[in-house]
Structures are given as structure tokens and as C-alpha cells.
ROFI-334645 format. One record per atom (N, C-alpha, C): atom name; x, y, z. Coordinates in Angstrom, 2 decimals, padded with zeros to 5 digits. Layout:
# ROFI-334645
[atom 'CA' [X Y Z]]
...
This chain:
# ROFI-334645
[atom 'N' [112.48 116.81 073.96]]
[atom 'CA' [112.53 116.84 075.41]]
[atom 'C' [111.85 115.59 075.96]]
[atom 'N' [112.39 115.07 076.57]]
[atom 'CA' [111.84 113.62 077.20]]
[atom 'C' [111.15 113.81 078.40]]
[atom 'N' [110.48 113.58 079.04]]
[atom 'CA' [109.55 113.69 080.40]]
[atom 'C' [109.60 112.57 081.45]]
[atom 'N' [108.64 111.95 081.64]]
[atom 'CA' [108.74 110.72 083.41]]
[atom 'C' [109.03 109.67 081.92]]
[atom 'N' [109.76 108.38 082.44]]
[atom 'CA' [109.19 107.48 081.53]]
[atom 'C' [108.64 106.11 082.26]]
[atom 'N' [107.61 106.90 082.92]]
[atom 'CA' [106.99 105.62 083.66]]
[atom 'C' [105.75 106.21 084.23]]
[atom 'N' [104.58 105.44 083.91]]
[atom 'CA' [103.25 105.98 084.68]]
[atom 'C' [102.33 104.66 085.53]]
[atom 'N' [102.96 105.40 086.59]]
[atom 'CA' [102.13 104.04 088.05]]
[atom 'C' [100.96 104.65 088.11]]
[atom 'N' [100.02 103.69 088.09]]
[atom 'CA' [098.56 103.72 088.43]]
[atom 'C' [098.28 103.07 089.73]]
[atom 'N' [098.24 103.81 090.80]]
[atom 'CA' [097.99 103.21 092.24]]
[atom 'C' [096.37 102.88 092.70]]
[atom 'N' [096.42 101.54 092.88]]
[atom 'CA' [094.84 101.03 093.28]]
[atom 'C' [094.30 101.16 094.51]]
[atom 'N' [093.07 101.90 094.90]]
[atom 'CA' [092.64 102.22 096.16]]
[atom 'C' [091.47 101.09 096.59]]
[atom 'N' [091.25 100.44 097.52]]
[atom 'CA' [090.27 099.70 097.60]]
[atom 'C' [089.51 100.05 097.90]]
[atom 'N' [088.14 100.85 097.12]]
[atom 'CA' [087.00 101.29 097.43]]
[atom 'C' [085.61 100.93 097.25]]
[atom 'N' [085.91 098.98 096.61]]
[atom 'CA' [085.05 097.81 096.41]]
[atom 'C' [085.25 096.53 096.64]]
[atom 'N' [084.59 095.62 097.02]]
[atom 'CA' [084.65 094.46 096.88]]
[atom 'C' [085.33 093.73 095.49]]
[atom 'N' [085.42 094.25 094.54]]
[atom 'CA' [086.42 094.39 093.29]]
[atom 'C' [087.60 093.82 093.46]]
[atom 'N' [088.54 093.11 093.06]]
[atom 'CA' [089.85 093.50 092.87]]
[atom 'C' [090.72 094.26 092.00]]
[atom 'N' [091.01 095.23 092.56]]
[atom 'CA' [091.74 095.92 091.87]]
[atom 'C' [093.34 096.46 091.22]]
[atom 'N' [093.92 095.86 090.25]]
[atom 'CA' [094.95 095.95 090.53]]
[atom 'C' [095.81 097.04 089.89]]
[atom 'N' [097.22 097.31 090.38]]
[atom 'CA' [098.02 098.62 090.31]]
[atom 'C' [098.38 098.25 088.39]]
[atom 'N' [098.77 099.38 087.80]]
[atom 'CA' [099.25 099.29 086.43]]
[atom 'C' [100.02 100.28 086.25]]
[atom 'N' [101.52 099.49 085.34]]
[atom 'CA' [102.42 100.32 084.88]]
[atom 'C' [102.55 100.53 083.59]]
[atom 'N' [102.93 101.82 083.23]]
[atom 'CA' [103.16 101.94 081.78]]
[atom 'C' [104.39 102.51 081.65]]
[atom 'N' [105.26 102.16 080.35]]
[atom 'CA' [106.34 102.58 080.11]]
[atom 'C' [105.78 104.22 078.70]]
[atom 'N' [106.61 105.36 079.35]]
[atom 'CA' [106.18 106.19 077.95]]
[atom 'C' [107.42 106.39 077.57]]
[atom 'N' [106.90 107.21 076.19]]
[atom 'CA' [108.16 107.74 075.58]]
[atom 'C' [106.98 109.47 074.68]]
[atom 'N' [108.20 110.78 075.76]]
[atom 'CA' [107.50 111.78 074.83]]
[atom 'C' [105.83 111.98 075.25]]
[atom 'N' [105.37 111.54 076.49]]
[atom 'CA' [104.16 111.75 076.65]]
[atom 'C' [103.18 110.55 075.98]]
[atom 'N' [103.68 109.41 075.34]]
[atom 'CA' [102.93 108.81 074.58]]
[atom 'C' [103.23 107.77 075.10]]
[atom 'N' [102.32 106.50 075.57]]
[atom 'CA' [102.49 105.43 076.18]]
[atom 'C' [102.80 103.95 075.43]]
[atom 'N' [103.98 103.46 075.74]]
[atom 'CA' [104.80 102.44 074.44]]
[atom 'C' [104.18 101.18 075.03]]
[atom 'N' [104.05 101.11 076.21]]
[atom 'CA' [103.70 099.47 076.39]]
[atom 'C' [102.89 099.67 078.36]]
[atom 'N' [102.24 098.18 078.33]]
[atom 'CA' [102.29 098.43 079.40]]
[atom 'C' [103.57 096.86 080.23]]
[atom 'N' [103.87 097.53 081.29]]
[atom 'CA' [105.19 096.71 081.85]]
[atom 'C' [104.55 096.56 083.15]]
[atom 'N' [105.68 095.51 083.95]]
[atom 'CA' [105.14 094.26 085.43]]
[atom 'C' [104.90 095.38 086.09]]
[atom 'N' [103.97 095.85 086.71]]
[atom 'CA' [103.78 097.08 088.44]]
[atom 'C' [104.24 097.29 089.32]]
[atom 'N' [105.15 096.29 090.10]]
[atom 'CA' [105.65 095.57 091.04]]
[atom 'C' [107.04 095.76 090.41]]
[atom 'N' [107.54 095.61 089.47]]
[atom 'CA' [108.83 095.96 088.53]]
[atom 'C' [109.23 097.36 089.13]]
[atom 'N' [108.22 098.36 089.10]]
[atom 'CA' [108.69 099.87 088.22]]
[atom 'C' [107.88 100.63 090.00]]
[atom 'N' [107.43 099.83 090.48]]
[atom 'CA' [106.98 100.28 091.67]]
[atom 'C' [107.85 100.24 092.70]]
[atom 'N' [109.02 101.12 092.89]]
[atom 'CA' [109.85 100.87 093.83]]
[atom 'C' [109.97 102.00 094.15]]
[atom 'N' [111.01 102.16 095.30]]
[atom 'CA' [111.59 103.31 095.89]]
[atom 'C' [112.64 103.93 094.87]]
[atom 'N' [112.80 105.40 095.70]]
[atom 'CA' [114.29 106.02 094.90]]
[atom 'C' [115.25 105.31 095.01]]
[atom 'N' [115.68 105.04 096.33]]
[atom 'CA' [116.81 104.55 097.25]]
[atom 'C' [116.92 103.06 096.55]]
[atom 'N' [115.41 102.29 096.40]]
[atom 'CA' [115.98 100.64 095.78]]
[atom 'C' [116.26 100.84 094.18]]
[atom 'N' [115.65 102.10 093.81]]
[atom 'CA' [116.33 101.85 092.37]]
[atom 'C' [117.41 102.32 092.25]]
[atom 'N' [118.35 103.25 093.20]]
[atom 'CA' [119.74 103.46 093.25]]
[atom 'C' [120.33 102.72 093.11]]
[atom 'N' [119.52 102.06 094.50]]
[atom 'CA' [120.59 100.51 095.08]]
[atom 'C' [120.86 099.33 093.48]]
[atom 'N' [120.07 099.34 092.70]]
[atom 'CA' [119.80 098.18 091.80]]
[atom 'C' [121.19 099.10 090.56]]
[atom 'N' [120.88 100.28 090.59]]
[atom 'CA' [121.96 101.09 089.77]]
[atom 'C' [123.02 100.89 090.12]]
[atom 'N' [123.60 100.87 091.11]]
[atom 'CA' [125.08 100.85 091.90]]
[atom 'C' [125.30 099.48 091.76]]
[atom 'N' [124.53 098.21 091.72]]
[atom 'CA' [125.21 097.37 091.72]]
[atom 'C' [124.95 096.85 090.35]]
[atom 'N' [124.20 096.96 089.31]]
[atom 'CA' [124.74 096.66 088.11]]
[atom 'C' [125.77 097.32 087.09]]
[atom 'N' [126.25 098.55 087.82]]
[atom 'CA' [127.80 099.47 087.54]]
[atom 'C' [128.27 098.48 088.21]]
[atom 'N' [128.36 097.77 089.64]]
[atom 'CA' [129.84 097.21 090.24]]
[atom 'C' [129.84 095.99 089.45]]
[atom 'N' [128.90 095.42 088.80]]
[atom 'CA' [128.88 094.26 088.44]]
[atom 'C' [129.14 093.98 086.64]]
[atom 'N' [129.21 095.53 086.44]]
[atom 'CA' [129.86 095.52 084.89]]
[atom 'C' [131.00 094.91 084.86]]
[atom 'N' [132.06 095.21 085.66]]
[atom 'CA' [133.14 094.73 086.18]]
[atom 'C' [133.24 093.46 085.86]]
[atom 'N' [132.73 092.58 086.25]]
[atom 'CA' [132.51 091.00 086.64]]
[atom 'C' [132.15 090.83 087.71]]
[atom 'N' [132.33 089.51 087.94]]
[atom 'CA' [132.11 088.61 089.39]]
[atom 'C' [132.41 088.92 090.49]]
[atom 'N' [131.09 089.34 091.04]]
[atom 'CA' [131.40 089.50 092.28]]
[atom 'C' [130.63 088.75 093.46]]
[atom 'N' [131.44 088.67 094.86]]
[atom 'CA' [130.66 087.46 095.69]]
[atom 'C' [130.28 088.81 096.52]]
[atom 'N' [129.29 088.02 097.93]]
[atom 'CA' [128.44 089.29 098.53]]
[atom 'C' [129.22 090.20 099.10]]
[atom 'N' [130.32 089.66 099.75]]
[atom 'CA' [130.88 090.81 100.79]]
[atom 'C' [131.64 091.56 099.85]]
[atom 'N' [132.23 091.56 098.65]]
[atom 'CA' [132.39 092.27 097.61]]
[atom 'C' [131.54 093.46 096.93]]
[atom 'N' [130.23 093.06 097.18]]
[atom 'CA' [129.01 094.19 096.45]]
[atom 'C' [129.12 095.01 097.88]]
[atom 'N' [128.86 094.16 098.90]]
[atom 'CA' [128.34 095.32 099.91]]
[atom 'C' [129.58 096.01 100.29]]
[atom 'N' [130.89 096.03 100.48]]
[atom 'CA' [132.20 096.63 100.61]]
[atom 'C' [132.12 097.81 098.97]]
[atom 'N' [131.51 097.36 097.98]]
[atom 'CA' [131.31 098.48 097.03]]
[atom 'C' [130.56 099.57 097.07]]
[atom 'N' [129.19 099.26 097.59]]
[atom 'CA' [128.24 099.86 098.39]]
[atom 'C' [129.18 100.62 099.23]]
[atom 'N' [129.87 100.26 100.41]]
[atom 'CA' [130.37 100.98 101.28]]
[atom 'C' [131.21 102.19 100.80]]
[atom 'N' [132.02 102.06 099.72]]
[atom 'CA' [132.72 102.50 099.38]]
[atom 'C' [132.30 103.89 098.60]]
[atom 'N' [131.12 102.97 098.18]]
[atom 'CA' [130.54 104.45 097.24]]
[atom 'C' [129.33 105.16 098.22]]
[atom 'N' [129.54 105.30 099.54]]
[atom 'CA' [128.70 105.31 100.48]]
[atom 'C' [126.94 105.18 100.20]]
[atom 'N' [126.74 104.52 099.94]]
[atom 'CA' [125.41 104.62 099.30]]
[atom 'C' [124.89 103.55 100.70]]
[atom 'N' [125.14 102.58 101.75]]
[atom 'CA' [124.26 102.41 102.87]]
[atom 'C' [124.13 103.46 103.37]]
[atom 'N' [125.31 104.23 103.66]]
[atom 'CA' [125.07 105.64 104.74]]
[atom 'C' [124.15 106.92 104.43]]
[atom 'N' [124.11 107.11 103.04]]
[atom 'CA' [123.52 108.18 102.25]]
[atom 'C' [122.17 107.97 102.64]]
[atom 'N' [121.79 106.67 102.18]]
[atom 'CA' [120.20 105.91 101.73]]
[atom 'C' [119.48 105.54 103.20]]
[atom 'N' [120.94 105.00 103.77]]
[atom 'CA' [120.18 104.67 105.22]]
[atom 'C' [119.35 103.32 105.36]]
[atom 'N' [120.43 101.91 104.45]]
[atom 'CA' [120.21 100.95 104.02]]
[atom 'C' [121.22 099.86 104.99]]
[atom 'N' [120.66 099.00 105.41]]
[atom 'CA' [121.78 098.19 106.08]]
[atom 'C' [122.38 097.27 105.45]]
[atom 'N' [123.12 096.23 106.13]]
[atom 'CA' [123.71 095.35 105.41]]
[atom 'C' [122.74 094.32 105.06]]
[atom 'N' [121.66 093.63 106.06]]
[atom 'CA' [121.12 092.79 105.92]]
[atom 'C' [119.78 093.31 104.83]]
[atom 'N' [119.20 094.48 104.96]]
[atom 'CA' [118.84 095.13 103.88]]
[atom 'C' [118.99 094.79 102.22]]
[atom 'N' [120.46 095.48 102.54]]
[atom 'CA' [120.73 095.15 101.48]]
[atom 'C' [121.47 093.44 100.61]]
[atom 'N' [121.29 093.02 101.18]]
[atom 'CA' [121.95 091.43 101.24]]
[atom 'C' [120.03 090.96 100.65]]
[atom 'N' [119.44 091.42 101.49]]
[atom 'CA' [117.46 090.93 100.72]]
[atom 'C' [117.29 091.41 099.05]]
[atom 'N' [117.39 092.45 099.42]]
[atom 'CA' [117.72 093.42 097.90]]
[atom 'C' [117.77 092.85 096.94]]
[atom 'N' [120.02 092.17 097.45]]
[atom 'CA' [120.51 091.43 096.37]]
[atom 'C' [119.68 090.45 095.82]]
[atom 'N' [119.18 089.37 097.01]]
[atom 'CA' [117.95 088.05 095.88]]
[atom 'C' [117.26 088.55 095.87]]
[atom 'N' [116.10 089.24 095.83]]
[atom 'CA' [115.17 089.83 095.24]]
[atom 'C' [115.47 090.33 093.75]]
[atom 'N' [116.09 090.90 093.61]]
[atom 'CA' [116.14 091.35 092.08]]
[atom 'C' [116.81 090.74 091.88]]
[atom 'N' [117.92 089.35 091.80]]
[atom 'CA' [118.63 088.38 091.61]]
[atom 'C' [117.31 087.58 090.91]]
[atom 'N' [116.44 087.29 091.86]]
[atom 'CA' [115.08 086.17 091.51]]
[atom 'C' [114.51 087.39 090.15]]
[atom 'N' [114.39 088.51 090.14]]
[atom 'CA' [113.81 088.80 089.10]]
[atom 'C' [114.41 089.06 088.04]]
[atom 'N' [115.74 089.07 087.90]]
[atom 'CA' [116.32 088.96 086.61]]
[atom 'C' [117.55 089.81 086.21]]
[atom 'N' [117.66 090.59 087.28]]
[atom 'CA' [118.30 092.14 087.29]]
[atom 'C' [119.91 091.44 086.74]]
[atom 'N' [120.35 090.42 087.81]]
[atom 'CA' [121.34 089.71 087.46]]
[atom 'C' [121.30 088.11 088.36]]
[atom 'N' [122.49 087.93 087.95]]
[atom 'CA' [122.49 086.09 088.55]]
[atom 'C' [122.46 086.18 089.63]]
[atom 'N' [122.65 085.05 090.39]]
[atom 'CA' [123.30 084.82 091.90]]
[atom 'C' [123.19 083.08 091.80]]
[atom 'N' [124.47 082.93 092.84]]
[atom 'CA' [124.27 081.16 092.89]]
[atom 'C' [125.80 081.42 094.28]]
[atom 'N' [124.91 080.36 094.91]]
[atom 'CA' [125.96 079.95 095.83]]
[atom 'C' [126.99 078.87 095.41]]
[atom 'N' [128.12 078.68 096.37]]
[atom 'CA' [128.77 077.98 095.37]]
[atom 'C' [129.67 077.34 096.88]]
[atom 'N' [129.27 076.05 097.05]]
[atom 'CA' [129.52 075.03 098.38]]
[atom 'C' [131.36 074.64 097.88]]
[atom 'N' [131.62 075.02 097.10]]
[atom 'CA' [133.20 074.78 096.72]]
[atom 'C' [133.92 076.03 097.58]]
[atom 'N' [133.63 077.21 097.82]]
[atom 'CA' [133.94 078.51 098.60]]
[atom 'C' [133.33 078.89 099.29]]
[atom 'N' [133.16 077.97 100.43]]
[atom 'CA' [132.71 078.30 101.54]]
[atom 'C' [131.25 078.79 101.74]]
[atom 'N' [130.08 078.12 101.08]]
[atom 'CA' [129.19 078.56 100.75]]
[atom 'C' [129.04 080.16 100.43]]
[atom 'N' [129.58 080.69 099.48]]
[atom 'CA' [129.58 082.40 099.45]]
[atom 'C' [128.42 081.94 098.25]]
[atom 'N' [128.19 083.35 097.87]]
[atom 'CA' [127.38 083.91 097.32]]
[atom 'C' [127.78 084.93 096.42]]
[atom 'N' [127.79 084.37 094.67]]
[atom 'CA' [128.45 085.24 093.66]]
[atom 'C' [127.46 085.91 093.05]]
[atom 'N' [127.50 087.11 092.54]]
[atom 'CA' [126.62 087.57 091.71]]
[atom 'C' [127.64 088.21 090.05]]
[atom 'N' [126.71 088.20 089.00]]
[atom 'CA' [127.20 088.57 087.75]]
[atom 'C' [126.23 088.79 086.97]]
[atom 'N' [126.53 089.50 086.29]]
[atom 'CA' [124.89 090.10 085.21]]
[atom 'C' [125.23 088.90 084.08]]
[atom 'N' [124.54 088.97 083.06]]
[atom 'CA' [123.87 087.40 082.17]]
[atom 'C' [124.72 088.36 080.96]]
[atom 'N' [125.53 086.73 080.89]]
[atom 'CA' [126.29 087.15 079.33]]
[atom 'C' [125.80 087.20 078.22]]
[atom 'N' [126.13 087.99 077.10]]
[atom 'CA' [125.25 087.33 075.81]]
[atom 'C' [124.98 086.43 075.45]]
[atom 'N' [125.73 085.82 075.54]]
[atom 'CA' [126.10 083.88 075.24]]
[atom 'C' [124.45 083.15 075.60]]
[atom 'N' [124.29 083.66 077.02]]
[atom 'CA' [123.20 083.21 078.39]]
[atom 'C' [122.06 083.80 077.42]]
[atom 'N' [122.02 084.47 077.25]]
[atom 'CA' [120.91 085.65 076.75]]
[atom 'C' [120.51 085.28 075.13]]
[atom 'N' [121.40 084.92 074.39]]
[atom 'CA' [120.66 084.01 073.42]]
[atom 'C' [120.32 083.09 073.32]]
[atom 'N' [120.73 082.14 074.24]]
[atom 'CA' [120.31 080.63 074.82]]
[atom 'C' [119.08 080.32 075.07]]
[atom 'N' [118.84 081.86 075.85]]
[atom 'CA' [117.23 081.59 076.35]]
[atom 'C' [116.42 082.08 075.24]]
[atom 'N' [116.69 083.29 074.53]]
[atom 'CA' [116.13 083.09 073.69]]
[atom 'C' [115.44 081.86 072.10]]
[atom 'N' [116.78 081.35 072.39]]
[atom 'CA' [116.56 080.09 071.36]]
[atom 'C' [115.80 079.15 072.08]]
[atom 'N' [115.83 078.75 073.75]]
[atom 'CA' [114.73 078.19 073.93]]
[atom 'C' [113.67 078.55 074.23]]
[atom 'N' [113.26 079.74 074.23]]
[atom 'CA' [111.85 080.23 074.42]]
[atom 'C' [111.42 080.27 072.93]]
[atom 'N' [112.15 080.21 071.71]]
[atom 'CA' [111.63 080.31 069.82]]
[atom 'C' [111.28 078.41 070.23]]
[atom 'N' [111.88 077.83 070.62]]
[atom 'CA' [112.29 076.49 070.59]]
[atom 'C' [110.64 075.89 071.25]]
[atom 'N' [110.82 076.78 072.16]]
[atom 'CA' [109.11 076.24 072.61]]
[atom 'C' [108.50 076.60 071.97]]
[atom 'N' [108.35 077.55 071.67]]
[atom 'CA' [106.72 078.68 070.44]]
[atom 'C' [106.41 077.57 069.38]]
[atom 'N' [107.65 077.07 069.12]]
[atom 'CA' [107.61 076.16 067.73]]
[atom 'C' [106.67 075.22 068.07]]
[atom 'N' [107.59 074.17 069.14]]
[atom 'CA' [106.76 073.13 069.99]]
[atom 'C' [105.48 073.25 070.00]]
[atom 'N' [105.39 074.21 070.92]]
[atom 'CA' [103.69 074.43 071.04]]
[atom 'C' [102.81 074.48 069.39]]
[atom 'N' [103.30 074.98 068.71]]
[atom 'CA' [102.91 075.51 067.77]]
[atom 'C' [102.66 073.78 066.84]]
[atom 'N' [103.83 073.06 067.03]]
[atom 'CA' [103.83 072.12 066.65]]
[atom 'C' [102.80 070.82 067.01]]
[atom 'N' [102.11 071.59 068.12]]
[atom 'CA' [101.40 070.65 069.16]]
[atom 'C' [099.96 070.51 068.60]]
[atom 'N' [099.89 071.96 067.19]]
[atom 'CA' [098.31 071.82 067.03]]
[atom 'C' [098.03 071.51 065.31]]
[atom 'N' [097.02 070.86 065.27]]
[atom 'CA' [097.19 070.59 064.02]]
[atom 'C' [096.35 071.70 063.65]]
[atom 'N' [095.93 072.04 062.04]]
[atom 'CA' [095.34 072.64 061.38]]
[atom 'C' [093.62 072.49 061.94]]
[atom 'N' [093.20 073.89 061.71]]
[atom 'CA' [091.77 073.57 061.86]]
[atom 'C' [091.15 072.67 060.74]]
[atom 'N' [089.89 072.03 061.73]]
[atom 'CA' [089.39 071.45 060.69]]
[atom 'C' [087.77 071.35 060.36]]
[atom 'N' [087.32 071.20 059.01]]
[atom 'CA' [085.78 071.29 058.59]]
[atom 'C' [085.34 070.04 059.30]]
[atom 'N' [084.49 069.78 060.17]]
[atom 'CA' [083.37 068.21 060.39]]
[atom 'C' [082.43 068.48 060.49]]
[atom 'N' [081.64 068.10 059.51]]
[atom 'CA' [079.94 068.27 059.25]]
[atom 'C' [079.86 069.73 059.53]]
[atom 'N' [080.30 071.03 058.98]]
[atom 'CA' [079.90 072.08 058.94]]
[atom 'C' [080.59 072.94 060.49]]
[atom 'N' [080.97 072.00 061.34]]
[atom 'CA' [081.53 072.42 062.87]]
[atom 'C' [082.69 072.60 062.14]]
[atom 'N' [083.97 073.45 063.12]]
[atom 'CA' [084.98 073.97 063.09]]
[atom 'C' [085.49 073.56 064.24]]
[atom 'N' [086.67 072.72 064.08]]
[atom 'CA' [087.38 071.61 064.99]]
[atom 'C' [088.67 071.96 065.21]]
[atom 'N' [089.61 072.20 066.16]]
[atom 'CA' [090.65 072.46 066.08]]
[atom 'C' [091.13 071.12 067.36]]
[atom 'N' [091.96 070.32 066.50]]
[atom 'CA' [092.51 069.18 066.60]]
[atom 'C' [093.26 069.41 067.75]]
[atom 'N' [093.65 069.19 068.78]]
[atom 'CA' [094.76 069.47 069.80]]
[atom 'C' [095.43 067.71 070.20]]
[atom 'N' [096.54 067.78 069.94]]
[atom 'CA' [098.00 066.53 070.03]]
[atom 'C' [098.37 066.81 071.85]]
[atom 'N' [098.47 065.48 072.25]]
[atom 'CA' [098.99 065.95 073.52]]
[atom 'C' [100.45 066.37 073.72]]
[atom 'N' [100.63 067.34 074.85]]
[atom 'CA' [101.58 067.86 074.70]]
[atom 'C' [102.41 067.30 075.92]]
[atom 'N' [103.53 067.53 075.94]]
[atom 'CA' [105.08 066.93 076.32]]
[atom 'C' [104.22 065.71 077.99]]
């Protein structure tokens, strides 16, 4: 039986402290990691909204007045009680965080396409994020013994 799989820790300011909010992902009552706060800290209605449009966007390519005419369709402004311009913020917001693409495109009338990240995209970045680890990695030399001190050599980097 599976349970919540998410535990928000909400921060009250009751010091000069800073205090900040924490999320955890569980599985089974048992806590697997902790994940971004601000990620998993949303509404019902915006995590619908983020559901409905990575279903319309399984599909392919779609430009804005396309998502929000899908939206319409599957009444989910009227249900939620979300507008257009609402939801048009939405779209870059979780566009900027990763959910899926977006890019305007001055060849069509400045519109605005969105599409979720192909595999292709998705190992790319992975090979350049191994591609840096290396780099970096490459950046340091071996520790080293001098007169009994413990030296770790650092090469300048890019």
C-alpha cells in the first residue's frame, strides 16, 4: 500500500534565524531523498495544470494558443478557476524549471512553442554534465606530501 509521496516541512518565523521550508520524497512511509521545496510546494490546481499539459504535450509541438485551447477543451480554466493570462505565467514558469521547453520563434510571428525534451536532448546533457565532472576532476592534481603538510595542488580552471 503506498501512502503521501511527499513530506513538506513548512517554516514559521519564530527567530531571527533563517529558516528554511524542506521537501522529502517517500516511498512506503520511508524517506528516499530529500528534493527542491519550491518544486513539490504547489497547489492542487498548479499541479493539475502541469499534468494536463505534459499529456497535451505527449502529442508533440505545441504553440501557446494551442495548450490553452487544450486547456479549454478539457475544461480545466473553468473547473480550477485559472485564466488565460494565469495560465500563459504557469506555462514559463515550469518551462524555466524544466517541466518542458519553450522558445519563441520570430520566423511565426513571434509565437511561442512548447515540447517536452527528447531523449536525444536528455542524453546530451547528460554527457555534458559526465563531460564536466571529468573536467573538473581533471582540474586537480593528486594530493601531495611537502615537508610532512598535505597539499592539494589546484590547476586553474577554464
Amino acid at each position: 500500500m503506498t501512502f503521501n509521496s511527499c513530506i513538506l516541512l513548512h517554516p514559521q518565523k519564530a527567530s531571527h534565524y533563517d529558516i528554511t521550508g524542506k521537501a522529502y520524497l517517500t516511498n512506503n512511509r520511508k524517506i528516499d531523498k530529500e528534493v527542491d521545496y519550491d518544486t513539490f510546494n504547489i497547489s492542487q490546481r498548479e499541479s493539475k495544470f502541469v499534468m494536463y499539459v505534459l499529456d497535451a504535450l505527449e502529442d508533440g509541438e505545441m504553440n501557446q494558443s494551442e495548450v490553452l485551447s487544450y486547456l479549454e477543451k478539457v475544461k480545466f480554466l473553468s473547473e480550477y478557476k485559472v485564466g488565460q493570462k494565469k495560465a500563459i505565467k504557469w506555462l514559463q514558469v515550469w518551462g524555466d524549471k524544466g517541466k518542458w521547453i519553450y522558445e519563441q520563434r520570430p520566423s511565426e510571428k513571434n509565437a511561442i512553442f512548447y515540447r517536452l525534451e527528447s531523449e536525444a536532448e536528455k542524453l546530451a546533457k547528460v554527457r555534458i554534465k559526465t563531460n564536466r565532472r571529468a573536467k573538473t576532476f581533471l582540474n586537480y592534481e593528486y594530493i601531495q606530501r611537502i615537508g610532512g603538510k598535505i597539499c592539494l595542488k589546484i590547476l586553474k580552471t577554464h
